[in-house]
C-alpha positions as CSV (number, residue, x, y, z in Angstrom):
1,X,21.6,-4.2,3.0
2,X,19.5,-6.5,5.5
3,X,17.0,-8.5,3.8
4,X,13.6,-9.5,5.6
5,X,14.6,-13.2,5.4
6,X,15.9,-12.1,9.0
7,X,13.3,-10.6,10.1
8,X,10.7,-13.3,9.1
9,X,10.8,-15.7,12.5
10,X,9.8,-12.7,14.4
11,X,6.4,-12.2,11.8
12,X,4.4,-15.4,13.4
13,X,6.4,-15.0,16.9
14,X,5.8,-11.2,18.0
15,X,2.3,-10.2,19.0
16,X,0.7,-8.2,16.4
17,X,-1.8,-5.3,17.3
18,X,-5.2,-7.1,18.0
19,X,-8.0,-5.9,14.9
20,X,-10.2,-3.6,15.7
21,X,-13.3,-2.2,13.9
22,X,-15.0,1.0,13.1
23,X,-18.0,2.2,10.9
24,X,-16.4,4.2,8.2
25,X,-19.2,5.4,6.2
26,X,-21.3,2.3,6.9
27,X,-18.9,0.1,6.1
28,X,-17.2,-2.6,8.9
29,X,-13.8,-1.6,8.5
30,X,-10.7,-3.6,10.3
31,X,-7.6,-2.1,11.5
32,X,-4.5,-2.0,13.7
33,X,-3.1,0.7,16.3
34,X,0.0,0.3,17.9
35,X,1.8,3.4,19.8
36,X,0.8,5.8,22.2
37,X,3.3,9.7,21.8
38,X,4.5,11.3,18.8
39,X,3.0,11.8,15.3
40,X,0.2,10.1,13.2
41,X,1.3,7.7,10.8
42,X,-1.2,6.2,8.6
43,X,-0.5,2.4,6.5
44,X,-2.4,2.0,3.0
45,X,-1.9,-0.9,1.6
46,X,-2.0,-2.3,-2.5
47,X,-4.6,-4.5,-4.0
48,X,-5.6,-8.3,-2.7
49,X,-3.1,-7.1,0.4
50,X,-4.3,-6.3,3.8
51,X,-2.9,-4.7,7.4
52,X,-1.1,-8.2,7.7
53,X,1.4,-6.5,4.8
54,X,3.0,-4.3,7.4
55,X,3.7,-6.6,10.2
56,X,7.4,-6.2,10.0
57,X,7.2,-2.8,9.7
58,X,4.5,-1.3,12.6
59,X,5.9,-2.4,15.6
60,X,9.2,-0.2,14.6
61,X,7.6,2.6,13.7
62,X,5.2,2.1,16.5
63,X,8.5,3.5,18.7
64,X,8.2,7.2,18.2
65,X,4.8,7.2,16.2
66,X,1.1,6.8,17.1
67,X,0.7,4.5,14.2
68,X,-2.5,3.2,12.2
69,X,-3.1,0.6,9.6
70,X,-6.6,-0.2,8.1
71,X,-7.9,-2.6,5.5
72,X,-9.7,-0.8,2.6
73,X,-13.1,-1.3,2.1
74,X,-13.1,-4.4,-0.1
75,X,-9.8,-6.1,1.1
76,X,-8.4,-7.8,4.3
77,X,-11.9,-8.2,6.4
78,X,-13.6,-4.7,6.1
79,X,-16.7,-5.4,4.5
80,X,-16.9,-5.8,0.8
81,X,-20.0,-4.5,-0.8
82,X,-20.5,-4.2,-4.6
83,X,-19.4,-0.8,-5.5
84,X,-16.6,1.8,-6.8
85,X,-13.5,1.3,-6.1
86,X,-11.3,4.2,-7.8
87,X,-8.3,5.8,-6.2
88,X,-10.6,8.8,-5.7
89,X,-13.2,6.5,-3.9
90,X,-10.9,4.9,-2.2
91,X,-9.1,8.2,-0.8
92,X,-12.4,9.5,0.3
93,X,-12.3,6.2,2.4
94,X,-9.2,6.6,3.9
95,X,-10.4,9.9,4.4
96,X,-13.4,9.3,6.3
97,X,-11.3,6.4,8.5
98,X,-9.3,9.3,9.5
99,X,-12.7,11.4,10.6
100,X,-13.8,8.8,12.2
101,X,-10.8,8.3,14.9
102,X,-10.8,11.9,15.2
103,X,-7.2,12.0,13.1
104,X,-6.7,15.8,12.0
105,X,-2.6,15.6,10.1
106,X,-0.8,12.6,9.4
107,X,1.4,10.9,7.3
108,X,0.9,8.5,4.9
109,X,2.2,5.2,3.5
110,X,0.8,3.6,1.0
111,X,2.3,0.3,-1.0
112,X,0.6,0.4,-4.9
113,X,-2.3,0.5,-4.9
114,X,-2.3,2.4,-1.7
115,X,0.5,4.3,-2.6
116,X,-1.8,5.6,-5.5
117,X,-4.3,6.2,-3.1
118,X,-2.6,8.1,-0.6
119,X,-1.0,10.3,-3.2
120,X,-4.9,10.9,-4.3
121,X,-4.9,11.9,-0.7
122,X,-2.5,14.1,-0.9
123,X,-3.8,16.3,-3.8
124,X,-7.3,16.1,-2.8
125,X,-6.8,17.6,1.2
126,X,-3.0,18.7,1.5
127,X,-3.6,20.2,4.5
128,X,-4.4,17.2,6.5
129,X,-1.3,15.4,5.4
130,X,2.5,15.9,6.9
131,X,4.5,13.7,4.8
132,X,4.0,10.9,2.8
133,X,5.6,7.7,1.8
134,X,5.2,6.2,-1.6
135,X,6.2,2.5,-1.4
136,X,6.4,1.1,-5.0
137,X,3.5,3.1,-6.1
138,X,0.6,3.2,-8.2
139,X,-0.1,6.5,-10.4
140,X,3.5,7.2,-11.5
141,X,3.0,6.0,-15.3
142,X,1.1,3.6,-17.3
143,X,3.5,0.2,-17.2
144,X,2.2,-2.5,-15.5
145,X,2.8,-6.1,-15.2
146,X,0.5,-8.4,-17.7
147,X,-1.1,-10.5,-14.4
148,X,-3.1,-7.3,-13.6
149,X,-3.9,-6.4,-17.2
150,X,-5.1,-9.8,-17.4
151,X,-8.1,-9.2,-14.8
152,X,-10.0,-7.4,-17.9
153,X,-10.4,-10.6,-19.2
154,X,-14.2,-11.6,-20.4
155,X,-16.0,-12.7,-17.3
156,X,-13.1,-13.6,-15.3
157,X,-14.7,-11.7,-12.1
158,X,-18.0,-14.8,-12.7
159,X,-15.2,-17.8,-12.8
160,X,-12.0,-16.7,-10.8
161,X,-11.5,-18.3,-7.2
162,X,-8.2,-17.6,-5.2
163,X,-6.5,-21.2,-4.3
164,X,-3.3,-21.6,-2.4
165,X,-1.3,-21.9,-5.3
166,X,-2.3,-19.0,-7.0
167,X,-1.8,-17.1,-3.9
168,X,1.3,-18.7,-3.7
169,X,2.1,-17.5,-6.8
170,X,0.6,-14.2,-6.8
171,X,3.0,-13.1,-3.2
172,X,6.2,-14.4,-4.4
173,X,5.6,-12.0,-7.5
174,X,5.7,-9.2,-5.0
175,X,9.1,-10.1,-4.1
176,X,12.6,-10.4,-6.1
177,X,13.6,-13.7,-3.3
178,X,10.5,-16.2,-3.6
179,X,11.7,-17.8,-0.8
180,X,10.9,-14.8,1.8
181,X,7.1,-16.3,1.3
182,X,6.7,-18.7,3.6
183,X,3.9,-21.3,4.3
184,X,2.5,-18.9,7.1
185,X,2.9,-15.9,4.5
186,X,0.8,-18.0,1.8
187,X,-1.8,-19.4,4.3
188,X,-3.0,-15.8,6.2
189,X,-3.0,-14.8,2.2
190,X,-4.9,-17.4,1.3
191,X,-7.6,-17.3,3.9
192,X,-8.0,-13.7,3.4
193,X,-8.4,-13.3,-0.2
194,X,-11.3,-16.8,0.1
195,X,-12.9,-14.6,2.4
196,X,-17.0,-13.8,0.7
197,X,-16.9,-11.4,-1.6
198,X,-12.9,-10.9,-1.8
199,X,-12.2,-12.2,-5.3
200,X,-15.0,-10.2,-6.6
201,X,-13.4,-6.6,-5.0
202,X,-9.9,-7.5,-6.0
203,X,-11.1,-7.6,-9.6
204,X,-13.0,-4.6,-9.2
205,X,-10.0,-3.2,-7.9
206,X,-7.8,-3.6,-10.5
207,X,-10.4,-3.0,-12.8
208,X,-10.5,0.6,-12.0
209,X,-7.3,1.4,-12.2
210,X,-5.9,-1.1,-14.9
211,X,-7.1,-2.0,-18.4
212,X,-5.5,-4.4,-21.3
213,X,-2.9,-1.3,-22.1
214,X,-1.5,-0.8,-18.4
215,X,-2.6,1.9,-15.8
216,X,-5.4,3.8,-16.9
217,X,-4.8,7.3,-18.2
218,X,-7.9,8.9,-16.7
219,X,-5.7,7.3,-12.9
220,X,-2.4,8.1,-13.5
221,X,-2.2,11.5,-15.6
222,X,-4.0,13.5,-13.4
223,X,-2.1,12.6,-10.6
224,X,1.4,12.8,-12.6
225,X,-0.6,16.6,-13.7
226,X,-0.8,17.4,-10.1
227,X,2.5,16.4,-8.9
228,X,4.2,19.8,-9.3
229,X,1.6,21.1,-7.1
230,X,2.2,19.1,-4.1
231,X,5.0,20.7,-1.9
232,X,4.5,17.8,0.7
233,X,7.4,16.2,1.8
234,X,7.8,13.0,0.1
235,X,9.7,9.6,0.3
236,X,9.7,7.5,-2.8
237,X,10.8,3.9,-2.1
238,X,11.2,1.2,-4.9
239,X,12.7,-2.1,-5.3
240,X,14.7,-2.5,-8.7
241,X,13.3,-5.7,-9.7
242,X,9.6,-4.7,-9.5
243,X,8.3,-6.8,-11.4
244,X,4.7,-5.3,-11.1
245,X,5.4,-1.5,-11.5
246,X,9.1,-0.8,-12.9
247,X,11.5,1.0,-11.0
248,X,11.1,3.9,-14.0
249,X,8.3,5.7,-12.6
250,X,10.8,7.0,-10.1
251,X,12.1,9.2,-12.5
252,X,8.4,10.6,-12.5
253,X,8.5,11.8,-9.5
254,X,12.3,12.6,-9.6
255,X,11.1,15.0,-12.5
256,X,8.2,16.8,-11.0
257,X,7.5,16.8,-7.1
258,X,9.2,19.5,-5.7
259,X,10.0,18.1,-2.2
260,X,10.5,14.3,-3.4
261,X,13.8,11.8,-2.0
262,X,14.3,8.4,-3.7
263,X,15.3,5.0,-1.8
264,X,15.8,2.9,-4.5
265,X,17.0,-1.2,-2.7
266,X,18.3,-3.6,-5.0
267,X,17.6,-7.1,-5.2
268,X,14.1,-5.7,-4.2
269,X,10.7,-6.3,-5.6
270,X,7.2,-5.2,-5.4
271,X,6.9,-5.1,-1.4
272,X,9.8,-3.0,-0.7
273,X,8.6,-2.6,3.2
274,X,8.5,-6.2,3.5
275,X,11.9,-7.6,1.5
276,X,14.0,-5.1,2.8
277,X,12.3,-4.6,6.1
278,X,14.6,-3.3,8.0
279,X,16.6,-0.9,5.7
280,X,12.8,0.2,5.0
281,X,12.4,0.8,9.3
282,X,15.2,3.0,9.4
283,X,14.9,5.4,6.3
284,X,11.5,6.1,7.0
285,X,12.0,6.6,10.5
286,X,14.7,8.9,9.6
287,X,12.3,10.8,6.8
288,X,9.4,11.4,9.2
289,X,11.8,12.7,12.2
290,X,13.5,15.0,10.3
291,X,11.9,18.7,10.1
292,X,9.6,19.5,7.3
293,X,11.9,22.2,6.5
294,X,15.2,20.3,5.9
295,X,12.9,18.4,3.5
């Protein structure tokens, strides 16, 4: 298995796709394109994360795929306004981000929070999507790691502000070898999530999906209810130490999607597409160029 502690010199060294802007709904929204033939590939990425999450992962699907990565309204530097930010909200985003490039069918991946949302996705408007990648996903049961739960805390959304230790902190959770977050990792973090209004839409975040007792039912059941009825080819990636969401929801999917494959990478965490970059590269390369048929 090659771990991304080979791939990291190339992060800060490589030229990543310039950020671009569009007005999704009124809202300033940031993203990356990179690739100009072959099929749509959309990037979703999880709570208090950004585009910057898949920069070892674009540029090599960028090969065969026209490929797209945005930052959800609330995160990275899309605008941030005071509102709702459920995985249904959040899926009627992505959904109007793909309206408004003109994107008719695509896939998706989406790392947990945005795995949860495009799986929302998904159910909500099969037709528009052609596969779909779930990387460490949100949705897939209730377990969740006590940092989240703890965002429920009494007027901790008033008091909590993002320093570069606690983003520090908060990345090398995402990862089973803390030394894969480097000082360049911690610092594009950092600046990000001190950006106005950021701290305040990552709490909202996970507040609308996660409560004292884990994932909230009214998020995850109806999605785990509408599994069965999604006949969408489907990749499930994990890492086996996730410390965030365990490695156990697999067997979720395992159980009910019809068309679903597992990639399960050991000494793996949370951010599956980054630790095991390249491993990551080449089975979903492999998933979305094989025929929907010989799913």
């Amino acid at each position: 298995m090659v771990n991304a502690i080979a791939e990291l010199p190339k992060l800060f060294m490589v030229q990543l796709p310039p950020d671009r802007y569009i007005q999704v709904n009124g809202i300033k929204t940031r993203y990356w394109s990179l690739g100009t033939q072959g099929s749509v590939v959309i990037f979703i990425h999880g709570i208090s994360s950004a585009v910057e999450t898949w920069a070892l992962n674009i540029e090599a699907l960028a090969q065969h795929h026209r490929v797209y990565a945005l930052d959800l309204v609330g995160s990275g530097r899309s605008d941030k306004p005071l509102g709702v930010y459920s995985l249904v909200a959040l899926a009627e985003f992505a959904h109007a981000f793909a309206d408004a490039l003109t994107l008719d069918r695509f896939s998706l991946i989406g790392n947990s929070l945005g795995g949860g949302t495009a799986l929302q996705f998904a159910l909500s408007y099969p037709q528009r999507v052609e596969k779909l990648v779930l990387v460490n996903s949100l949705g897939l049961g209730q377990a969740v790691s006590w940092g989240l739960r703890l965002a429920n805390l009494p007027f901790v959304d008033r008091f909590y502000k993002p320093t570069r230790s606690s983003t520090a902190f908060t990345l090398r959770q995402s990862v089973d070898d803390p030394s894969l977050i480097t000082d360049e990792w911690i610092d594009t973090f950092y600046e990000l999530l001190s950006l106005p209004g950021a701290p305040e839409a990552a709490i909202a975040q996970i507040r609308a999906s996660v409560d004292w007792f884990g994932v909230r039912p009214e998020v995850y059941q109806p999605l785990v209810n509408g599994l069965p009825t999604l006949t969408t080819p489907t990749l499930i990636v994990w890492g086996k130490q996730d410390h965030i969401l365990p490695v156990s929801h697999t067997q979720v999917a395992i159980q009910h999607l019809p068309k679903a494959q597992v990639q399960i990478f050991d000494r793996c965490g949370h951010w599956s597409h980054f630790e095991q970059a390249a491993a990551f590269n080449t089975q979903v390369a492999r998933f979305l160029a094989r025929s929907s048929s010989s799913n």
